[in-house]
C-alpha positions in Angstrom: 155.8 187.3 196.4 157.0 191.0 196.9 154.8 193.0 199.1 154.8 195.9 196.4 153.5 192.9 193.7 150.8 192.5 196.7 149.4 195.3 197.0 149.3 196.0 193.3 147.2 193.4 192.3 145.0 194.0 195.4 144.5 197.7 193.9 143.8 196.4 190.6 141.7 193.9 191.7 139.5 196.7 193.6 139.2 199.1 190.9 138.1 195.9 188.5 135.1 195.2 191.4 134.6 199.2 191.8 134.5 199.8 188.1 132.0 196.1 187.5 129.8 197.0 190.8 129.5 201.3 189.1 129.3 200.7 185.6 127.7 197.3 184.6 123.9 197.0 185.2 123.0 193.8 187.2 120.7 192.7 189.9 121.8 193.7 193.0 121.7 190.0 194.5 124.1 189.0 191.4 126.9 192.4 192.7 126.4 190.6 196.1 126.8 187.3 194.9 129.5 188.7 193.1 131.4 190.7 195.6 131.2 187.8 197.7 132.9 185.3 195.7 135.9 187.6 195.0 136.5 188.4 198.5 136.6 185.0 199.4 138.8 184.5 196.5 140.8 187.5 196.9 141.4 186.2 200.8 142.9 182.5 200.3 145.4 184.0 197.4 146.1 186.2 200.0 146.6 183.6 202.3 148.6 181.3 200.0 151.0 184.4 198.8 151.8 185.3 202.1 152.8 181.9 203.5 150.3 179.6 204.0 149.6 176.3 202.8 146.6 174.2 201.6 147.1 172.5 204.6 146.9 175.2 207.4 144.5 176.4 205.2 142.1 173.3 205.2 142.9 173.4 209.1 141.6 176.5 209.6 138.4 176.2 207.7 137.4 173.1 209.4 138.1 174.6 212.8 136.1 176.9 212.4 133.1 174.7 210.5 129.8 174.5 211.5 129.2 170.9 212.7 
């Protein structure tokens, strides 16, 4: 994927949360519950459109697990 494609969907992702978080009335545990799950989101498409796989993916999460 084309950085420029990268970045614009990151922006328009971030004005989406800005513009849901500003303008639409909600408990403050649902925005944080909210905000949450699109970062984490937001991260392994990152992930996956820069290069990485399921696999390294997978890797890293259980490295890094709590046991």
């Amino acid at each position: 994927m084309p950085l420029i494609n990268l970045v614009v969907v990151l922006v328009v992702i971030g004005i989406a949360l800005y513009l849901i978080n500003n303008y639409i009335p909600m408990a403050s545990s649902i925005k944080t519950i909210l905000n949450v799950v699109v970062v984490v989101f937001v991260c392994v498409w990152v992930l996956q459109a820069v290069g990485l796989s399921d696999q390294e993916i997978d890797a890293l999460i259980e490295s890094h697990a709590v046991a």
